[in-house]
PQR file with spaces between the fields and no chain letter, atoms N, CA, C, O and H, PARSE charges and radii, in Angstrom:
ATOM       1  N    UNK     1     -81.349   20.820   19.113 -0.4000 1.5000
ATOM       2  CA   UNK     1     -81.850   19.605   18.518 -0.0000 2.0000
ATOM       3  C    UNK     1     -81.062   19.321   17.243  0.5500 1.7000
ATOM       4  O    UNK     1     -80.301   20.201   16.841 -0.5500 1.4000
ATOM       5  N    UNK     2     -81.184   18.047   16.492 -0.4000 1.5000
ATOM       6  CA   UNK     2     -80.443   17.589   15.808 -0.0000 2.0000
ATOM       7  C    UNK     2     -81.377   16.767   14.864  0.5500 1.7000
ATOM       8  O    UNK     2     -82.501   16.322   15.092 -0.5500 1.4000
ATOM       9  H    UNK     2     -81.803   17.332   16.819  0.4000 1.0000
ATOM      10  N    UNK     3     -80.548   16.680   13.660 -0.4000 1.5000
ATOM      11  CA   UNK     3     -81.429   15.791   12.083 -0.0000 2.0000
ATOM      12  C    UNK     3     -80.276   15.412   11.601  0.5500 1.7000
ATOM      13  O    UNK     3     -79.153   15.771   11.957 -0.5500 1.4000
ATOM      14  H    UNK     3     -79.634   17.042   13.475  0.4000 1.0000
ATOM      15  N    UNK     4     -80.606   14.617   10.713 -0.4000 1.5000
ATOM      16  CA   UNK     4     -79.626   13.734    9.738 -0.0000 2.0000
ATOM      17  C    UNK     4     -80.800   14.082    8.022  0.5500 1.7000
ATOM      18  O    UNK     4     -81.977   13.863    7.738 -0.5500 1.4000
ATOM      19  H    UNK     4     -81.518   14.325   10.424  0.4000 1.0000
ATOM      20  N    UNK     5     -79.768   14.621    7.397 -0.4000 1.5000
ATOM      21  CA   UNK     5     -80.475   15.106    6.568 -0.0000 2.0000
ATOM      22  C    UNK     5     -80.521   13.557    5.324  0.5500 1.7000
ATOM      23  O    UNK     5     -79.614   12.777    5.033 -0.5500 1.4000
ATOM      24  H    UNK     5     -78.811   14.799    7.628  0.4000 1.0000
ATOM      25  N    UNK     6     -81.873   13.611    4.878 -0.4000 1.5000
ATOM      26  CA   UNK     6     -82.139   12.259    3.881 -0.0000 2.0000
ATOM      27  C    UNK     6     -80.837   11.437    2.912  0.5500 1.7000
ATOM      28  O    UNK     6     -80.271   10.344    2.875 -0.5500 1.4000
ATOM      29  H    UNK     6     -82.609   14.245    5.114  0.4000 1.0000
ATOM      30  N    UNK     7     -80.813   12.896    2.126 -0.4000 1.5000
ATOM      31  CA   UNK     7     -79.987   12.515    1.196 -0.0000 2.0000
ATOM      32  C    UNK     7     -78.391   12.524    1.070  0.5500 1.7000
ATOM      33  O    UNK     7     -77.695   11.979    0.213 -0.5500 1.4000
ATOM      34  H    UNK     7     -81.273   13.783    2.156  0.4000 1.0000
ATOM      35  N    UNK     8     -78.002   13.319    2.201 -0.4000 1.5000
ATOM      36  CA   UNK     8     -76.523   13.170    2.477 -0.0000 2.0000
ATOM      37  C    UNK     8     -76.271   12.206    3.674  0.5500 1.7000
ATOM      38  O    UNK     8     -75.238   11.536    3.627 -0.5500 1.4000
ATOM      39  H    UNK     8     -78.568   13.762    2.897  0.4000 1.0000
ATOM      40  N    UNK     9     -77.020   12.078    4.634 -0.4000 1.5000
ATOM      41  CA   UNK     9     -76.622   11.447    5.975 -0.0000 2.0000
ATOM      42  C    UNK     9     -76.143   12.602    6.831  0.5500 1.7000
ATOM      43  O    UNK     9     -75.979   12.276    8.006 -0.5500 1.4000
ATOM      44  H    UNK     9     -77.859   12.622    4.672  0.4000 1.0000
ATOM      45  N    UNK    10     -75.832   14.070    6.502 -0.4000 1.5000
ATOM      46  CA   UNK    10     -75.069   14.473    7.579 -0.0000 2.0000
ATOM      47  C    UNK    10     -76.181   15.266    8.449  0.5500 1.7000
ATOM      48  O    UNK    10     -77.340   15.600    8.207 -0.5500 1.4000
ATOM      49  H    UNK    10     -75.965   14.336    5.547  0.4000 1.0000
ATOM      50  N    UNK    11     -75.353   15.417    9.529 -0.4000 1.5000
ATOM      51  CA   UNK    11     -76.370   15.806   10.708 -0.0000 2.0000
ATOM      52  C    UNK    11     -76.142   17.670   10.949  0.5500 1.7000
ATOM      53  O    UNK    11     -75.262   18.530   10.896 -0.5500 1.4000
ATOM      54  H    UNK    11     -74.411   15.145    9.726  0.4000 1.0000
ATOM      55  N    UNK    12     -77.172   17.556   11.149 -0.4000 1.5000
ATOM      56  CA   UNK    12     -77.241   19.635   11.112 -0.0000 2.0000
ATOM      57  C    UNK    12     -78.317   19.703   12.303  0.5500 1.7000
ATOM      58  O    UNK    12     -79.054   18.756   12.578 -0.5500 1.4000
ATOM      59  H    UNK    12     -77.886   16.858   11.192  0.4000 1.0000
ATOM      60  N    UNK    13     -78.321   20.967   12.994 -0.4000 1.5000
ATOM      61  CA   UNK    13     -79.153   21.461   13.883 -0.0000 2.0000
ATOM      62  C    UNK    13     -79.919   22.095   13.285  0.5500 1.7000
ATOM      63  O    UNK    13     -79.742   22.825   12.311 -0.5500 1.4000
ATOM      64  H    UNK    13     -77.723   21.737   12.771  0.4000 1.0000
ATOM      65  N    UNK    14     -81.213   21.739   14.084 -0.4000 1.5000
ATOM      66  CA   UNK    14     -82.813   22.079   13.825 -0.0000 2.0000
ATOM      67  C    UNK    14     -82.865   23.520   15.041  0.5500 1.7000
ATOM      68  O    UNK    14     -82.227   23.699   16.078 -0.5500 1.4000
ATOM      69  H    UNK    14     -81.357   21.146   14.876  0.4000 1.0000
ATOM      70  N    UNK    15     -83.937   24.383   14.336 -0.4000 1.5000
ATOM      71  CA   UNK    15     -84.587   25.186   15.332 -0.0000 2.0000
ATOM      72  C    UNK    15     -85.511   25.444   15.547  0.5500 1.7000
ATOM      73  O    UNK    15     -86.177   26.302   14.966 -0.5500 1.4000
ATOM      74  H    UNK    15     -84.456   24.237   13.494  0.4000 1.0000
ATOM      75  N    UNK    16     -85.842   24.752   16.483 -0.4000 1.5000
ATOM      76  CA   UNK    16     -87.144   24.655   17.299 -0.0000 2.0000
ATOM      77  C    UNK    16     -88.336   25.887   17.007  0.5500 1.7000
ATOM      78  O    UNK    16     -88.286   26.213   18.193 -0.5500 1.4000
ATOM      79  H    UNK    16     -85.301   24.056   16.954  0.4000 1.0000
ATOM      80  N    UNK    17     -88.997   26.504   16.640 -0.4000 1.5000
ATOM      81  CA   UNK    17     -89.992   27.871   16.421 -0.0000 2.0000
ATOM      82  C    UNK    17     -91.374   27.516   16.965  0.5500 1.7000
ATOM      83  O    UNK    17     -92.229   26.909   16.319 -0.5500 1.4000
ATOM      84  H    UNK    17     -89.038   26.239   15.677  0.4000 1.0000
ATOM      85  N    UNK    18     -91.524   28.010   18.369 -0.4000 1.5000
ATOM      86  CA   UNK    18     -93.050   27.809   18.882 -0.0000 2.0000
ATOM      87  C    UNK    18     -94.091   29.101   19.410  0.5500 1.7000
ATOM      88  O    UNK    18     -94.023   29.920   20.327 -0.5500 1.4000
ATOM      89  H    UNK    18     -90.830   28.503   18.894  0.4000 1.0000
ATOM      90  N    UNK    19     -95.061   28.821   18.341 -0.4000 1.5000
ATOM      91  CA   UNK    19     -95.671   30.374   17.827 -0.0000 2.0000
ATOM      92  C    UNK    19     -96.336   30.532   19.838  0.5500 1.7000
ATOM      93  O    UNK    19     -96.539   29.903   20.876 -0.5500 1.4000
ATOM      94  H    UNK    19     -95.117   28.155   17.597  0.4000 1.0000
ATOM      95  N    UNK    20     -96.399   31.997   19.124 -0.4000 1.5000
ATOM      96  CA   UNK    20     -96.908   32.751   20.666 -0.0000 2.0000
ATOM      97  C    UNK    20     -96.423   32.312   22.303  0.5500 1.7000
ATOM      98  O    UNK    20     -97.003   32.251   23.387 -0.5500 1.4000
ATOM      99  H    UNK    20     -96.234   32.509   18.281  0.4000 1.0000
ATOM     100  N    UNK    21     -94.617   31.974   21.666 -0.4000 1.5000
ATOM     101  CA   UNK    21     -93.692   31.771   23.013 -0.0000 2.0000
ATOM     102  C    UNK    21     -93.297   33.264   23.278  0.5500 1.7000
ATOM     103  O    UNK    21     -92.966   33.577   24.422 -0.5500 1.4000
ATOM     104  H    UNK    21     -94.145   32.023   20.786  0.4000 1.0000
ATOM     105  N    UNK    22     -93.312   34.026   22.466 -0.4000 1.5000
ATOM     106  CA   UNK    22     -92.602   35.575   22.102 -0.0000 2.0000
ATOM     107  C    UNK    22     -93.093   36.327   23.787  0.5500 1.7000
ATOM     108  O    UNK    22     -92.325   36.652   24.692 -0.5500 1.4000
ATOM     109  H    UNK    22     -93.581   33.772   21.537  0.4000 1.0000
ATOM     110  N    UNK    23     -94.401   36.416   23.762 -0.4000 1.5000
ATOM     111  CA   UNK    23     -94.883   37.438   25.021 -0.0000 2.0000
ATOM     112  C    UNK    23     -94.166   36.702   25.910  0.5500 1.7000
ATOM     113  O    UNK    23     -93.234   37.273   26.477 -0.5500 1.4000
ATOM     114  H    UNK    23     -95.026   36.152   23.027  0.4000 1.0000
ATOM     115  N    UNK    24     -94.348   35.783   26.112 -0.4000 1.5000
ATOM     116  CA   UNK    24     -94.134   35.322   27.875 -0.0000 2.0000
ATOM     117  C    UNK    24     -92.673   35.143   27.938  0.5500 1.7000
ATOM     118  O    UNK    24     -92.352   34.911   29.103 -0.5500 1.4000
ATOM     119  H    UNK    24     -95.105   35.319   25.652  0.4000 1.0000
ATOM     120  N    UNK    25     -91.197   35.167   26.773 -0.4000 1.5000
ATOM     121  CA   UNK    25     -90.389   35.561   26.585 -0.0000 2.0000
ATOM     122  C    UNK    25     -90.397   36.835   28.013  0.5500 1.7000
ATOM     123  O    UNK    25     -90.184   36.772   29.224 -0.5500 1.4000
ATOM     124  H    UNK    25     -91.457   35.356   25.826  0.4000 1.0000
ATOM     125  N    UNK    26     -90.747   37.862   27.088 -0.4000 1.5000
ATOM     126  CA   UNK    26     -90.844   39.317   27.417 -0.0000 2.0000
ATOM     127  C    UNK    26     -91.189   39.596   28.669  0.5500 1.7000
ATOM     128  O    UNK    26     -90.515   40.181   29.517 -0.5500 1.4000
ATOM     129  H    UNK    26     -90.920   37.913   26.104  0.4000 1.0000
ATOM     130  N    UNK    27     -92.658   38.997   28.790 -0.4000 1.5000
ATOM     131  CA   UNK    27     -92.384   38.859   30.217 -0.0000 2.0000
ATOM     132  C    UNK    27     -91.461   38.283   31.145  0.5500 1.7000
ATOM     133  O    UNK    27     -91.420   38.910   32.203 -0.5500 1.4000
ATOM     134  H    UNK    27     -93.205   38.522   28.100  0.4000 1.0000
ATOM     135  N    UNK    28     -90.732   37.322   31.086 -0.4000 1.5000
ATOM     136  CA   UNK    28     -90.334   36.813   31.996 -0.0000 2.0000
ATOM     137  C    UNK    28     -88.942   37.483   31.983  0.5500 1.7000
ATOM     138  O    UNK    28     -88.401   37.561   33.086 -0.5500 1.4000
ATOM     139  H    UNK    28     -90.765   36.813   30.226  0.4000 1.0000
ATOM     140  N    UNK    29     -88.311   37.952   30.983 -0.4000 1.5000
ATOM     141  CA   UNK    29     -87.113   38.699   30.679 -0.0000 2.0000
ATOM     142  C    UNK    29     -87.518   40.284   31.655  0.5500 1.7000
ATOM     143  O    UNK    29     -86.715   40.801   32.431 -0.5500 1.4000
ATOM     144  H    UNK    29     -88.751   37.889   30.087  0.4000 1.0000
ATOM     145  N    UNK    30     -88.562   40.688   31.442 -0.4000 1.5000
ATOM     146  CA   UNK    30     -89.314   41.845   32.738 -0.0000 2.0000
ATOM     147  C    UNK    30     -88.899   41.572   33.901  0.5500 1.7000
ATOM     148  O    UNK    30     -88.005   42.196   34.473 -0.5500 1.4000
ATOM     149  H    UNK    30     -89.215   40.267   30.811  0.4000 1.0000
ATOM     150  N    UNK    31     -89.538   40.572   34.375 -0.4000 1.5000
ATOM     151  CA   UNK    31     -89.088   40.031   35.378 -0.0000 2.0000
ATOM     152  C    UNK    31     -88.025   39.946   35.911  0.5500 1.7000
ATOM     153  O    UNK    31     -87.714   40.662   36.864 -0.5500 1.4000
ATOM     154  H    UNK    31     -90.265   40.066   33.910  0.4000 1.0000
ATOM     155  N    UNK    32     -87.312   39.112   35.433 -0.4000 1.5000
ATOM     156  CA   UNK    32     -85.625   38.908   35.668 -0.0000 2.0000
ATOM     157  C    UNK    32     -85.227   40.337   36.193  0.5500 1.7000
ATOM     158  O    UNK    32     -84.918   40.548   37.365 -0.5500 1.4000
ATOM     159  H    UNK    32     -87.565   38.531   34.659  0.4000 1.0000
ATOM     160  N    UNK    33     -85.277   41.611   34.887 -0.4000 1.5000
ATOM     161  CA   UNK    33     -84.807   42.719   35.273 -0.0000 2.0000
ATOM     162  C    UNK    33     -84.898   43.171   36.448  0.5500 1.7000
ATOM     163  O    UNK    33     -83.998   43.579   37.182 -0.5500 1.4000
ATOM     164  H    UNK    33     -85.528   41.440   33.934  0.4000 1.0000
ATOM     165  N    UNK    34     -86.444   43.069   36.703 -0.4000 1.5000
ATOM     166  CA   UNK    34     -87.172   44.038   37.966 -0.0000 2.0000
ATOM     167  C    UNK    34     -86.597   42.952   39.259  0.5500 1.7000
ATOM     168  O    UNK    34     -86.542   43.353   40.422 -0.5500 1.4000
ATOM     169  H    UNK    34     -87.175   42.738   36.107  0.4000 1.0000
ATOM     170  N    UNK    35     -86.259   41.782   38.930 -0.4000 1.5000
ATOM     171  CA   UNK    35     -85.326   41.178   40.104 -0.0000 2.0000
ATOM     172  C    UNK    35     -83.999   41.351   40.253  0.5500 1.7000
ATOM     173  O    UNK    35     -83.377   41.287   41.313 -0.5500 1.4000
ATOM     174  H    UNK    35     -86.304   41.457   37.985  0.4000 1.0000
ATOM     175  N    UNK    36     -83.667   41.522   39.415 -0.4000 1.5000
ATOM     176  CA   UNK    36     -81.758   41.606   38.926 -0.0000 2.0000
ATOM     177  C    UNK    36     -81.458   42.939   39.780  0.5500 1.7000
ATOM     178  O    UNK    36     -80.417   43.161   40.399 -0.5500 1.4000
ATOM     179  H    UNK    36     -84.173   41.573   38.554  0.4000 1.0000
ATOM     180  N    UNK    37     -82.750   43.903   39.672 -0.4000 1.5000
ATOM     181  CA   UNK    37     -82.263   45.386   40.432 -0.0000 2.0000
ATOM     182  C    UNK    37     -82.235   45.129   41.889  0.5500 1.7000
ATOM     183  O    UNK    37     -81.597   45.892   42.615 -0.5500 1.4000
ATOM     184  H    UNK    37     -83.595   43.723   39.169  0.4000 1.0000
ATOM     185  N    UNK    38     -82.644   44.480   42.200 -0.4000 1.5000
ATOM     186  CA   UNK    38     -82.906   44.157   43.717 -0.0000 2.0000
ATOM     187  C    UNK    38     -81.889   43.258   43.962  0.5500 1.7000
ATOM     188  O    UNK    38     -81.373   43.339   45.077 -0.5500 1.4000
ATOM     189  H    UNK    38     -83.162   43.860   41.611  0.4000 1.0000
ATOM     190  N    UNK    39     -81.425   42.330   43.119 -0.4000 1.5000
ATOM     191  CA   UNK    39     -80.324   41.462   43.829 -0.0000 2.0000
ATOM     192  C    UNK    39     -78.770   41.922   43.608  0.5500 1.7000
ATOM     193  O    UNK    39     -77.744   41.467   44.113 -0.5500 1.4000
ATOM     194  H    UNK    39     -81.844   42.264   42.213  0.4000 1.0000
ATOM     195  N    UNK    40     -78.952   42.928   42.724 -0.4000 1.5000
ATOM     196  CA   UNK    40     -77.939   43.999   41.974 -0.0000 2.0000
ATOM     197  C    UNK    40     -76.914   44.603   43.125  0.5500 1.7000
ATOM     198  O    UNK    40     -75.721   44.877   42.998 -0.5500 1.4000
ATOM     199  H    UNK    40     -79.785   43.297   42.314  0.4000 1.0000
ATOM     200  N    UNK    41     -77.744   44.720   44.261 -0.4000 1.5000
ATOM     201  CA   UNK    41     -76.802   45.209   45.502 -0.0000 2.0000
ATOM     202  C    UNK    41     -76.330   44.310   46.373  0.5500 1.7000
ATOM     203  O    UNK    41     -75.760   44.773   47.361 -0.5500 1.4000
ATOM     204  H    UNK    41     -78.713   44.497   44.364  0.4000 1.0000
ATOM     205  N    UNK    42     -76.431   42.914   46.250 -0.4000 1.5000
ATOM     206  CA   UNK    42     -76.065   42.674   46.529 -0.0000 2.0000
ATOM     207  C    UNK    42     -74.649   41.665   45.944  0.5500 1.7000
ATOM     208  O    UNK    42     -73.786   41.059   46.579 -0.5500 1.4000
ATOM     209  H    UNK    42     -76.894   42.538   45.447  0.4000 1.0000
ATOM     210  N    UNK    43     -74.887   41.821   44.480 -0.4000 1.5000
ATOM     211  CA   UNK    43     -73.596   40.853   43.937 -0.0000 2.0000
ATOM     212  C    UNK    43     -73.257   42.268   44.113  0.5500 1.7000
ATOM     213  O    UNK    43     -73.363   42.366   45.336 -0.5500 1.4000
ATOM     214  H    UNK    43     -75.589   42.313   43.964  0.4000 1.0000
ATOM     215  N    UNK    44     -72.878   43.566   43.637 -0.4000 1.5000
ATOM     216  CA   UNK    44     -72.113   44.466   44.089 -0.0000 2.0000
ATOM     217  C    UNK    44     -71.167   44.353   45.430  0.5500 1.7000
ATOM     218  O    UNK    44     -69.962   44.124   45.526 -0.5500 1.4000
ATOM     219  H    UNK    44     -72.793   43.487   42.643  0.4000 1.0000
ATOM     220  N    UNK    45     -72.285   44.630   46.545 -0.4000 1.5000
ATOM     221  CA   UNK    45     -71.238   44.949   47.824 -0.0000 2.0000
ATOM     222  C    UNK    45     -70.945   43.467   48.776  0.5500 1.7000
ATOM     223  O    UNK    45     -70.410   43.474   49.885 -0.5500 1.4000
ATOM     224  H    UNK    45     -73.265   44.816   46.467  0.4000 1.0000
ATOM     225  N    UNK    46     -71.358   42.421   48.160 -0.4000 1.5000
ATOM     226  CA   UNK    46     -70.962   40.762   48.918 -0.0000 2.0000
ATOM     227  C    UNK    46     -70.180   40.461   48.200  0.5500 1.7000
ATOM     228  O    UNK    46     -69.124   40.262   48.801 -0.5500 1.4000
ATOM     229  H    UNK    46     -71.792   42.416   47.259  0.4000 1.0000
ATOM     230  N    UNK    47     -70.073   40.241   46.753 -0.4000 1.5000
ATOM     231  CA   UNK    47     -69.313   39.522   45.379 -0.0000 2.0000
ATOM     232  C    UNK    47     -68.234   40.012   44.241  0.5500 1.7000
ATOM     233  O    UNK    47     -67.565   39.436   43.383 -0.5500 1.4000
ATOM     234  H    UNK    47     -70.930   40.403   46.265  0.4000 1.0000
ATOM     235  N    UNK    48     -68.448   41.694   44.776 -0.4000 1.5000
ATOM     236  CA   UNK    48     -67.912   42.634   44.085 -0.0000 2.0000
ATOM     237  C    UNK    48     -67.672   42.491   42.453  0.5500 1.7000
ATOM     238  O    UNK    48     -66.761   42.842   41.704 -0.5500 1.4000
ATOM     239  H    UNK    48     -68.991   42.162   45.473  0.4000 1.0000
ATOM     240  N    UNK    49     -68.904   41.821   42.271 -0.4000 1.5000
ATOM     241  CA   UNK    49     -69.218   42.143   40.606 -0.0000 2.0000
ATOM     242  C    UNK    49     -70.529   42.707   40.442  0.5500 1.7000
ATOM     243  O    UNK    49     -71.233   42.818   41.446 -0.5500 1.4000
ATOM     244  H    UNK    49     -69.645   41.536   42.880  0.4000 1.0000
ATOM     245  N    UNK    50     -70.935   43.056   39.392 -0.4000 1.5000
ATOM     246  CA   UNK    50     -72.583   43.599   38.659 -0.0000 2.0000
ATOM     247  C    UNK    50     -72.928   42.075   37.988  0.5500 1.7000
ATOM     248  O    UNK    50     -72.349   41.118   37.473 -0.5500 1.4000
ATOM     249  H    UNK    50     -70.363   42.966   38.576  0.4000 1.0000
ATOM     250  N    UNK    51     -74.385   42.572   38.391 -0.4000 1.5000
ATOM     251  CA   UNK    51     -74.743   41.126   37.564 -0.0000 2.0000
ATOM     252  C    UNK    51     -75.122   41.748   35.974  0.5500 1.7000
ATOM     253  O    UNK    51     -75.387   42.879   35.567 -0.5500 1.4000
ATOM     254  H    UNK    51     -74.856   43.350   38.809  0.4000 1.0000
ATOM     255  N    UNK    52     -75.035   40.782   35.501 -0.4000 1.5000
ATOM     256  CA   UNK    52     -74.735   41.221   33.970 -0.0000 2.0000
ATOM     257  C    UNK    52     -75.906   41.062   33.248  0.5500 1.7000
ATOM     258  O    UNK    52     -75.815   40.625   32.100 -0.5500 1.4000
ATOM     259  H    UNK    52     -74.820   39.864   35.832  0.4000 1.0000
ATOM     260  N    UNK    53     -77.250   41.404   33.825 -0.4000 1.5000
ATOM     261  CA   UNK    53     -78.556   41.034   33.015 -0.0000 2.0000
ATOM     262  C    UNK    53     -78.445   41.770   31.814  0.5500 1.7000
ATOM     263  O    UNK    53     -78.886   40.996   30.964 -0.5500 1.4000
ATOM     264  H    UNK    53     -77.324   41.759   34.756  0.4000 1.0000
ATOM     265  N    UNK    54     -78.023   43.093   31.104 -0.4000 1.5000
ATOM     266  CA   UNK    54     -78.564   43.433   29.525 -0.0000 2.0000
ATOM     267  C    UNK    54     -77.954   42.638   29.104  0.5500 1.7000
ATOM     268  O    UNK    54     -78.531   42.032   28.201 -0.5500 1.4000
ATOM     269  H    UNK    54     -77.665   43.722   31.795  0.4000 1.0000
ATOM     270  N    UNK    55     -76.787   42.236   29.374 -0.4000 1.5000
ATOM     271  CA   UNK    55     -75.788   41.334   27.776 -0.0000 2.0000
ATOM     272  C    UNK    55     -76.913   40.102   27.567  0.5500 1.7000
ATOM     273  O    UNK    55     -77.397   39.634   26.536 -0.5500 1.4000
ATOM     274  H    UNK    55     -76.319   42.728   30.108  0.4000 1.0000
ATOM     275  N    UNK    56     -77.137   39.754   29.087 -0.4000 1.5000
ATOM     276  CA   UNK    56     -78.142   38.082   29.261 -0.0000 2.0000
ATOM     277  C    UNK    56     -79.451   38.366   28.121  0.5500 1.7000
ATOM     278  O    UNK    56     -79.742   37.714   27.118 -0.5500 1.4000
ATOM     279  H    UNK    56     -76.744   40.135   29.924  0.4000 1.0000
ATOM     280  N    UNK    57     -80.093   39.583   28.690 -0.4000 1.5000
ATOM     281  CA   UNK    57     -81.254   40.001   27.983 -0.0000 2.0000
ATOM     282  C    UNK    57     -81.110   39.851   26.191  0.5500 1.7000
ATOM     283  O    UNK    57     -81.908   39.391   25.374 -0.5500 1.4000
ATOM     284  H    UNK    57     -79.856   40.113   29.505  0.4000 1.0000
ATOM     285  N    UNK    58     -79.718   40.462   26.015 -0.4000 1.5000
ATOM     286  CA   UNK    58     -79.451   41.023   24.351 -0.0000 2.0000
ATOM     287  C    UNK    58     -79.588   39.373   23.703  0.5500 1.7000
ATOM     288  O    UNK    58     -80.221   38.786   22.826 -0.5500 1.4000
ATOM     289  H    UNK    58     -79.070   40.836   26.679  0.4000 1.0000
ATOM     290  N    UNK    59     -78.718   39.122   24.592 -0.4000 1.5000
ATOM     291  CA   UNK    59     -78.462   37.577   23.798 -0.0000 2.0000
ATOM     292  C    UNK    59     -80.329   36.832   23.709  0.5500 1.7000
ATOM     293  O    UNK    59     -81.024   36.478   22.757 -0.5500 1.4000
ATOM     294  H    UNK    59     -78.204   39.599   25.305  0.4000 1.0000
ATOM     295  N    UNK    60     -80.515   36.861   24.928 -0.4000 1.5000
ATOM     296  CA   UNK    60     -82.117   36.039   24.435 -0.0000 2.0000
ATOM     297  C    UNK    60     -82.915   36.499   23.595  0.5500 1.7000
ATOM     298  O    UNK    60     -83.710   35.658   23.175 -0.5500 1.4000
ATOM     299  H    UNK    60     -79.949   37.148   25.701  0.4000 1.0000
ATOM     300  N    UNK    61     -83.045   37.808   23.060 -0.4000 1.5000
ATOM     301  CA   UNK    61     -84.129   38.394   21.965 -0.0000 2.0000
ATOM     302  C    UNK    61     -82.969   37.989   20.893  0.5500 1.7000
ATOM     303  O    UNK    61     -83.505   37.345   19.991 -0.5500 1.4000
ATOM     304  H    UNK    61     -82.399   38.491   23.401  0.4000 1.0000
ATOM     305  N    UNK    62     -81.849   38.109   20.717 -0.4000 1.5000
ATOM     306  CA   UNK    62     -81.721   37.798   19.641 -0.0000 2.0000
ATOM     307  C    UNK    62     -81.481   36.293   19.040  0.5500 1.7000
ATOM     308  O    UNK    62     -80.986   35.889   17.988 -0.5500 1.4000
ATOM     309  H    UNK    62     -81.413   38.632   21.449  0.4000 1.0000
ATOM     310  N    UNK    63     -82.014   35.691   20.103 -0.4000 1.5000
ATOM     311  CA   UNK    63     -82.613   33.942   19.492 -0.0000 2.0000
ATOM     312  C    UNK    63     -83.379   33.910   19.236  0.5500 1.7000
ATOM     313  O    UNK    63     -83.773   32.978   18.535 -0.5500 1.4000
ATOM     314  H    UNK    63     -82.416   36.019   20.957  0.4000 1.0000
ATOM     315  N    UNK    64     -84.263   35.049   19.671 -0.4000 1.5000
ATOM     316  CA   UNK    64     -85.980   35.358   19.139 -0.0000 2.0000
ATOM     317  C    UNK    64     -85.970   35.570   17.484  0.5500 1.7000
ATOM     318  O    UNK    64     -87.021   35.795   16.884 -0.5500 1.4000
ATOM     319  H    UNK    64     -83.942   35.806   20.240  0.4000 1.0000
């Protein structure tokens, strides 16, 4: 998201903060994992890559 600040005019990004989004974060980042292991064999032996859920994971808590 985006603002235009009063007294200069220039525009800067806003960040959004919406209380008690945190759990269901967590959960759903659970999730992902406990799916990622299961679909894990198959980007392996069809796609011949790993799917890359911790980096995915690291990055979303630390927007938290």
């Amino acid at each position: 998201m985006q603002a235009t600040l009063r007294d200069t005019g220039k525009e800067v990004a806003i960040k959004v903060r919406r209380p008690g989004v945190e759990p269901l974060i967590y959960r759903d980042l659970y999730l992902f994992r406990r799916m990622a292991g299961y679909f894990n064999w198959f980007t392996i032996n069809r796609l011949g890559c790993n799917a890359q859920v911790p980096g995915y994971i690291a990055l979303t808590l630390g927007e938290l």
